[in-house]
C-alpha positions as CSV (number, residue, x, y, z in Angstrom):
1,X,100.4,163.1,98.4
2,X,100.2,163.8,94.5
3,X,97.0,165.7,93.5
4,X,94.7,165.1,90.8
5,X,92.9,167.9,90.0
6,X,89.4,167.2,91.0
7,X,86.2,167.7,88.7
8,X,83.5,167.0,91.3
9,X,79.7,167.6,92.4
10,X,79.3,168.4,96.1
11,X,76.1,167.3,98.4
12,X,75.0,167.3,102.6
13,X,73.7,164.7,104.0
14,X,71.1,166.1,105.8
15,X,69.7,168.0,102.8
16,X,69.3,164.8,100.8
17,X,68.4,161.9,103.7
18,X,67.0,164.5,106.5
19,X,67.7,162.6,110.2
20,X,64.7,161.6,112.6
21,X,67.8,163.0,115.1
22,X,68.6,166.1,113.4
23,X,68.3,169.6,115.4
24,X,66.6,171.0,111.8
25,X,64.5,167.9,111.7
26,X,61.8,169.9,113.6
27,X,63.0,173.2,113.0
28,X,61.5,174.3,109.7
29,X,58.4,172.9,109.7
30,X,58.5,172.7,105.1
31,X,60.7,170.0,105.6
32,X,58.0,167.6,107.5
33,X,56.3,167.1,103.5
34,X,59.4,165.1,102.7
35,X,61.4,163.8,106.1
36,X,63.4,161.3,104.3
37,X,63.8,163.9,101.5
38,X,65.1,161.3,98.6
39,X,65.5,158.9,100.9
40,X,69.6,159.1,99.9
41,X,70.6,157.0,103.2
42,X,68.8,153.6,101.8
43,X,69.1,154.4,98.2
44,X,73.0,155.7,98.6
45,X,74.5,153.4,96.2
46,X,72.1,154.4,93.1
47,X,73.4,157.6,93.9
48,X,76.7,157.2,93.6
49,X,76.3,155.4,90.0
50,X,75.2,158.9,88.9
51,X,78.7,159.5,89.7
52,X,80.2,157.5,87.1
53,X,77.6,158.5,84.4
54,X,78.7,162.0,84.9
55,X,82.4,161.3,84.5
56,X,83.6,163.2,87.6
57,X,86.6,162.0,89.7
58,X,85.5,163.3,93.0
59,X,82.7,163.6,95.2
60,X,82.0,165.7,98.8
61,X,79.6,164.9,100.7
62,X,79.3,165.1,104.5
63,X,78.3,162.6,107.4
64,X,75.4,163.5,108.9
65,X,76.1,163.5,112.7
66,X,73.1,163.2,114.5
67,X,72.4,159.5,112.6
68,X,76.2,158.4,113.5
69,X,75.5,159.6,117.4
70,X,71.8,159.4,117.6
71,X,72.2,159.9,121.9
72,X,75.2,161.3,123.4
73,X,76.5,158.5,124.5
74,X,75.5,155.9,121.6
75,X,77.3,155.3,118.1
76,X,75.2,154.0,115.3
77,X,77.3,151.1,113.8
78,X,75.1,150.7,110.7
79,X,75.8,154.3,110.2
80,X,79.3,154.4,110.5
81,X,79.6,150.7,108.3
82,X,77.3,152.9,105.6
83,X,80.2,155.4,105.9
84,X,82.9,153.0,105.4
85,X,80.5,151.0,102.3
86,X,80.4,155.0,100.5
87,X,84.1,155.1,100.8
88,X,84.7,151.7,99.5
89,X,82.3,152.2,96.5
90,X,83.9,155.5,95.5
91,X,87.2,153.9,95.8
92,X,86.6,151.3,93.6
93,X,85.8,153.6,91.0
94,X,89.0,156.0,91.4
95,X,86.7,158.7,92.5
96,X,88.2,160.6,95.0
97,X,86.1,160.9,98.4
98,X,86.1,164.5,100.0
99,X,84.0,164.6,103.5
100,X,82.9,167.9,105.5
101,X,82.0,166.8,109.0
102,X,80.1,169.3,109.7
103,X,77.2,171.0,107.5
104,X,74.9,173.0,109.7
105,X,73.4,170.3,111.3
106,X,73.6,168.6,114.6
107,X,72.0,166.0,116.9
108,X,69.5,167.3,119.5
109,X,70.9,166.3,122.0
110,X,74.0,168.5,121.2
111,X,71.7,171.5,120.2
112,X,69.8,171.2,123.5
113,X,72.7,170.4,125.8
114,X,76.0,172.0,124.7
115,X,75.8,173.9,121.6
116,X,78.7,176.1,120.3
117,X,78.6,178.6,122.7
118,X,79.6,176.3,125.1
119,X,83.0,174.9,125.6
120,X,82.0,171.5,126.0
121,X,80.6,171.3,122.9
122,X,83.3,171.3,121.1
123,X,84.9,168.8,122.8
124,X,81.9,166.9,122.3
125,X,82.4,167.4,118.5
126,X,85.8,166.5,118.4
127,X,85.2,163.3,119.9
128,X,82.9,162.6,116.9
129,X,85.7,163.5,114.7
130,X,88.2,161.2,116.5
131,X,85.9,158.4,115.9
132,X,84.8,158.7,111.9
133,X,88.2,159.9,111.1
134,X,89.8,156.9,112.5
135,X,87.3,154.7,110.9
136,X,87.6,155.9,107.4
137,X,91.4,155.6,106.9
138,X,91.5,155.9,103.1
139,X,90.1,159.1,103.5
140,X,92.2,162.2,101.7
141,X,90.7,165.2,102.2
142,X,88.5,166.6,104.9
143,X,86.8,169.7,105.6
144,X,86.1,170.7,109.1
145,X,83.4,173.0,108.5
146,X,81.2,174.0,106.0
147,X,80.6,177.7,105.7
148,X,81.1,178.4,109.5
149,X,80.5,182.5,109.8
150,X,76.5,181.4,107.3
151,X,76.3,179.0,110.4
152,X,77.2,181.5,113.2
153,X,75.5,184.6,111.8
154,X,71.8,182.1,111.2
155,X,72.1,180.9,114.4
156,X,73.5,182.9,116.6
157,X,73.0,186.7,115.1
158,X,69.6,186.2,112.9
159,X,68.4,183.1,115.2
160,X,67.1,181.7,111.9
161,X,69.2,178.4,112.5
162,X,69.4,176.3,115.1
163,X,70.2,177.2,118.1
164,X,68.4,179.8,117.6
165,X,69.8,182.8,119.3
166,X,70.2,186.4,118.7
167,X,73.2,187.4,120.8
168,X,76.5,189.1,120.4
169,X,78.3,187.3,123.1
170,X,77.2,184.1,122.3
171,X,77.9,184.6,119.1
172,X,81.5,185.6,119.6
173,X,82.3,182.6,122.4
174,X,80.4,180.4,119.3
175,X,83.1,181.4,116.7
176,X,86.0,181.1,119.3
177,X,84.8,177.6,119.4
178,X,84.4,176.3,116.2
179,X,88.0,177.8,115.3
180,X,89.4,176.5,117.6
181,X,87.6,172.9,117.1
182,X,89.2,173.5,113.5
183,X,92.7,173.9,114.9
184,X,92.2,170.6,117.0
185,X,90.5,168.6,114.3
186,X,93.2,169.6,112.1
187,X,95.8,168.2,114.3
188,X,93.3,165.0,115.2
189,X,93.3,164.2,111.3
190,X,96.8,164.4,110.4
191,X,97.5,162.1,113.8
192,X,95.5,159.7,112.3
193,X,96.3,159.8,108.4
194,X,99.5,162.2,108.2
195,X,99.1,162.5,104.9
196,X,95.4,163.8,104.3
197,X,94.4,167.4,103.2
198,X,92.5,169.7,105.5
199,X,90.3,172.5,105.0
200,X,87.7,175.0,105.5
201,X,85.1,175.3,103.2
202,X,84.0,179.4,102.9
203,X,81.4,180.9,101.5
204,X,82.6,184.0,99.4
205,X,79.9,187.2,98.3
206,X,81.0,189.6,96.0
207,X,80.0,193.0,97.5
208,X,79.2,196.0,95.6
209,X,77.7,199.1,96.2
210,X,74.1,199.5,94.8
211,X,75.0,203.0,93.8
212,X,78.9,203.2,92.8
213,X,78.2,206.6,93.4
214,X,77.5,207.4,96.5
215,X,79.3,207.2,99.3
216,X,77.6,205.0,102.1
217,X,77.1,202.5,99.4
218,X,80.6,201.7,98.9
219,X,81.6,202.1,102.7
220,X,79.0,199.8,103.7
221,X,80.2,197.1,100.6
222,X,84.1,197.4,101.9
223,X,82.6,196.3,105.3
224,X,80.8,193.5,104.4
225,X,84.2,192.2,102.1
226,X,85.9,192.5,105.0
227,X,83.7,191.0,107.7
228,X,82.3,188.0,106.0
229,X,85.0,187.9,103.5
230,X,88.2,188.6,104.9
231,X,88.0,188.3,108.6
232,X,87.5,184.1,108.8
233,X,90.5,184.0,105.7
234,X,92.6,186.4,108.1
235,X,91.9,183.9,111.3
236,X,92.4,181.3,109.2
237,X,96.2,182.4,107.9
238,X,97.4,184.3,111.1
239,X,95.9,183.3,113.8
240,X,94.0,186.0,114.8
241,X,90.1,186.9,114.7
242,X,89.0,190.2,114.8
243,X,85.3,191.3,115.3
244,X,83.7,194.6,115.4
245,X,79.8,195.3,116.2
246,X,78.6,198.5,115.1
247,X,78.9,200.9,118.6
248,X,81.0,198.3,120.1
249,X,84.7,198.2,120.4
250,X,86.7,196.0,117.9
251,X,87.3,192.3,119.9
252,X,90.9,190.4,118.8
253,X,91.1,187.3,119.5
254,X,94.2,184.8,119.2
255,X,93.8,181.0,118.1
256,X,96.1,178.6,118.1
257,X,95.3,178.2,114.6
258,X,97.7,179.2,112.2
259,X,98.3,177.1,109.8
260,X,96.1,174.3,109.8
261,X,95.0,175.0,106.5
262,X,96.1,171.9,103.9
263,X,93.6,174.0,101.2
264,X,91.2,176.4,101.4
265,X,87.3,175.4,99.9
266,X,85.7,178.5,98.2
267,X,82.3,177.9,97.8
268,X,80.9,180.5,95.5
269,X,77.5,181.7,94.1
270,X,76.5,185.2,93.8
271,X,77.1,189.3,94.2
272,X,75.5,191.3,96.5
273,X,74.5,195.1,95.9
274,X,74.6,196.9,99.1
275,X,72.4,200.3,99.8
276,X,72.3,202.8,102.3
277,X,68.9,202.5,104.0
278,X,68.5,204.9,107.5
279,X,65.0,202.6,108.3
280,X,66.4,199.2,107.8
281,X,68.1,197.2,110.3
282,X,72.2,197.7,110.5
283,X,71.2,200.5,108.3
284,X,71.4,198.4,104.6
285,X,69.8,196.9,102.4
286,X,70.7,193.7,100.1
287,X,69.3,193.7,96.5
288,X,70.2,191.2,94.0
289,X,69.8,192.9,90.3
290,X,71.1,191.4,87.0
291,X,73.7,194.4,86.0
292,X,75.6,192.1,83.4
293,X,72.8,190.5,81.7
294,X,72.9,187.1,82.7
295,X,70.2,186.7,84.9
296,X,68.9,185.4,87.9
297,X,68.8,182.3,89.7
298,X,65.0,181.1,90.5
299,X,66.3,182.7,94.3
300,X,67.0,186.2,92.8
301,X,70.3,185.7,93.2
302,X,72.3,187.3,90.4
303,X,74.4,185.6,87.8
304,X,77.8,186.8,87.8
305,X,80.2,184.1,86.4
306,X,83.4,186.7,86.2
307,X,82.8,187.6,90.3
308,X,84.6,184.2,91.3
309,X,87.5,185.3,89.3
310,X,87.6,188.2,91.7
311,X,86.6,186.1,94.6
312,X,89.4,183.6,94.0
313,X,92.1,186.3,93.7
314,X,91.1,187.3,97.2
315,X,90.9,184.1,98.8
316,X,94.1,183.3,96.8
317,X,96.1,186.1,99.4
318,X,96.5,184.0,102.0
319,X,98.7,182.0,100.3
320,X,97.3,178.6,100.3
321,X,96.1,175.8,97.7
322,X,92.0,176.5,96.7
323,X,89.5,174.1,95.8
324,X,86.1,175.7,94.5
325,X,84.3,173.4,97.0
326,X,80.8,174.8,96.0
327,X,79.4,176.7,92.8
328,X,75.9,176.2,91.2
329,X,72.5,177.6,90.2
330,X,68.9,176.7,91.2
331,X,66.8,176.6,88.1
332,X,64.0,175.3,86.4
333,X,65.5,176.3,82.7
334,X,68.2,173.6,81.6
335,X,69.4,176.3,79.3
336,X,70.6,178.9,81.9
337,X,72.0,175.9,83.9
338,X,74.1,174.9,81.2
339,X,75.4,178.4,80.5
340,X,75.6,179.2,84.2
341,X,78.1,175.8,84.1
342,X,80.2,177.2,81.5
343,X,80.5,180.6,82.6
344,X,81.6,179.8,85.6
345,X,84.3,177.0,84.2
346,X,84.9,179.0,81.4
347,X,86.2,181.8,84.5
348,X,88.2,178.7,86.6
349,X,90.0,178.2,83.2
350,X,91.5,182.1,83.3
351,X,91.9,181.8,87.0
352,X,94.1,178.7,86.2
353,X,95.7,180.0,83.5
354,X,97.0,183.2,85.1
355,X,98.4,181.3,88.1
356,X,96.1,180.6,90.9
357,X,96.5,178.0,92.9
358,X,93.5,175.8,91.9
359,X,93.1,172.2,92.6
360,X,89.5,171.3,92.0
361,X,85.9,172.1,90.9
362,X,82.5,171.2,92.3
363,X,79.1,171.9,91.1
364,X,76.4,171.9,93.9
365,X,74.3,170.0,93.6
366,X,74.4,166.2,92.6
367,X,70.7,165.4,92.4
368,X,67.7,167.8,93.8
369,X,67.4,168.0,97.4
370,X,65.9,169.7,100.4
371,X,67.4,173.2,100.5
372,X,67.7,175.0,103.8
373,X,64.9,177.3,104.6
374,X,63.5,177.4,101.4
375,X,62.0,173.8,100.8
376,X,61.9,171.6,98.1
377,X,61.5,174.2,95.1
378,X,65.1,175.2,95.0
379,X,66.5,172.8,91.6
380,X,70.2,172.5,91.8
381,X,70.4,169.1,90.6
382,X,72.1,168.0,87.6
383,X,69.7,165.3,87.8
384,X,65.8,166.5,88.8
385,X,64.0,164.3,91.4
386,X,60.7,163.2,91.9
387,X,60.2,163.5,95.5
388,X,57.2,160.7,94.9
389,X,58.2,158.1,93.0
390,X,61.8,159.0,94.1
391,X,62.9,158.9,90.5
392,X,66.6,160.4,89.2
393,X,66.3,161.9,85.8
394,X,69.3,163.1,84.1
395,X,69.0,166.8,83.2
396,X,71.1,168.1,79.7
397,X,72.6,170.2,82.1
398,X,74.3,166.6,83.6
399,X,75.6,165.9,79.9
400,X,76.9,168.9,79.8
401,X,78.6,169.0,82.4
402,X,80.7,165.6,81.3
403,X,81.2,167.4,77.9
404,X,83.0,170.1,79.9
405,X,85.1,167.9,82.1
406,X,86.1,165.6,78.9
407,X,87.2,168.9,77.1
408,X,89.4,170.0,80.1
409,X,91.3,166.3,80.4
410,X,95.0,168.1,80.5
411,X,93.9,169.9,83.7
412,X,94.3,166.0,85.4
């Protein structure tokens, strides 16, 4: 398959259209203001002619599970028809579909039955896989899982995620799971459509200690790199996960996983500043501060457009083809959108230029949405939404963004 490379913008289901089936449907309680959010899954194909206003050749977005397989044993035919219509319409105009299948969110019965700690739940999955795989053909690229270890550690460390639950060994028999439900998946796809592109998409923190200084600081930052870093990527390439609790003895594990890894999605926002703290919990704190000067996001996350260079040089290690699958701001000021967009490009042009291995961009997020825990205050659009009158409004930050991709034509 020859590859384009792929200016994009990436989107969830669930976090624009929301599910009356969805596990998170009654889990946090801000999202009951706006069920239908921007009401995406009737008003899909207005969305996608954003698409071809902005002048990107690619779009990811994910199916939303819980509406395809509403009851464990029923498939929603309008749903999976709306699939194949989304496909169609972005074929049509040469822009190049990328679907994750799963983004954090599940059907209830699934939560409530299975779940990932259990291994019937991943068989359980797969066969959802099996079936929207096989009915979107002309599909090229596919990414198992978004941001699996943001997934586990919410809902199976922190319990701030469905399912729920704060437990080591649930958490580890969770993460053997969805691995291995990779590995399968992977080998379901390419059954199907040999010549499609499969990946992970992995959300990548830059860690540094708070005081470069001091001691605990920087031990405590080279953990976190290599735990939520480094420890998926090594699975990922070798074949082998390794897990350590603080007290308890380091856990290998083998997969029959290595690789199944077509490309490898980075999805890439912030740094992190890790302290020392003897009172905290695991002993740490986070603090987001703006040590370069270019701000913070409306979350207090910091700005830090030369981190992804470093980020991508890691990632880049285990030798596989990288598509930034995620990389955006929440904002109110169109200004430090736009200069958050450039930075960021500007550092994928270096990256490019001094060899990695990079075969697409995407900015998150399409249009404003629901975002996970937080509400509906979070602005990562490049177009602003009115959650009443359901009205699209193109932000200069959209513009902008075409500018950027019209100035980079030779990377095509």
């Amino acid at each position: 398959m020859t590859h384009k490379f792929l200016w994009g913008v990436a989107t969830s289901a669930f976090q624009l259209e929301g599910s009356p089936y969805a596990d998170w449907t009654t889990w946090d309680l801000k999202f009951q203001t706006h069920p239908d959010v921007t009401h995406h899954y009737h008003l899909y194909q207005k969305d996608l002619k954003l698409l071809k206003d902005l002048g990107v050749n690619a779009y990811r977005f994910s199916l939303e599970w819980s509406r395809i397989q509403p009851e464990e044993d029923h498939w929603n035919e309008e749903a999976l028809r709306r699939s194949q219509n989304m496909v169609r319409i972005l074929r049509d105009e040469q822009i190049e579909p990328l679907i994750t299948l799963h983004h954090f969110t599940h059907p209830k019965w699934f939560i409530e039955k299975y779940a990932w700690h259990e291994t019937r739940g991943k068989d359980k999955f797969l066969t959802f896989v099996e079936r929207v795989v096989n009915d979107l053909p002309e599909v090229r690229y596919w990414i198992t899982f978004n941001e699996p270890l943001v997934f586990l550690l919410g809902g199976y460390l922190e319990g701030s995620m469905p399912p729920g639950i704060c437990d080591r060994i649930s958490f580890i028999r969770a993460y053997k799971n969805i691995l291995e439900a990779h590995g399968t998946a992977y080998d379901i796809i390419h059954s199907l459509s040999p010549e499609a592109w499969v990946g992970v998409a992995h959300n990548m923190v830059v860690f540094s200690p708070y005081r470069r200084w001091n001691l605990l600081d920087q031990f405590l930052a080279k953990i976190a790199h290599h735990y939520y870093n480094r420890s998926l990527l090594d699975a990922l390439a070798n074949g082998l996960l390794q897990i350590r609790f603080p007290v308890f003895k380091k856990i290998e594990l083998k997969l029959p996983i290595r690789g199944k890894l077509d490309f490898l999605g980075v999805n890439y926002y912030t740094r992190i500043h890790l302290r020392f703290h003897p009172f905290r919990p695991m002993g740490l704190e986070l603090k987001h501060e703006d040590r370069d000067g270019h701000g913070l996001t409306d979350m207090g996350w910091e700005i830090h457009p030369r981190g992804m260079e470093q980020t991508l040089w890691e990632a880049s290690k285990i030798g596989c083809p990288m598509i930034i699958t995620e990389n955006g701001i929440a904002t109110r000021d169109h200004q430090k959108k736009a200069k958050f967009l450039k930075g960021h490009i500007d550092t994928l042009d270096k990256c490019l230029k001094k060899g990695l291995d990079i075969r697409g961009y995407f900015y998150w997020s399409l249009v404003d949405h629901y975002e996970w825990l937080i509400g509906f205050d979070a602005k990562f659009g490049l177009y602003s939404m009115n959650y009443d009158t359901l009205e699209r409004k193109a932000t200069p930050a959209a513009s902008f963004y075409s500018y950027l991709i019209k100035k980079r034509s030779h990377f095509q």
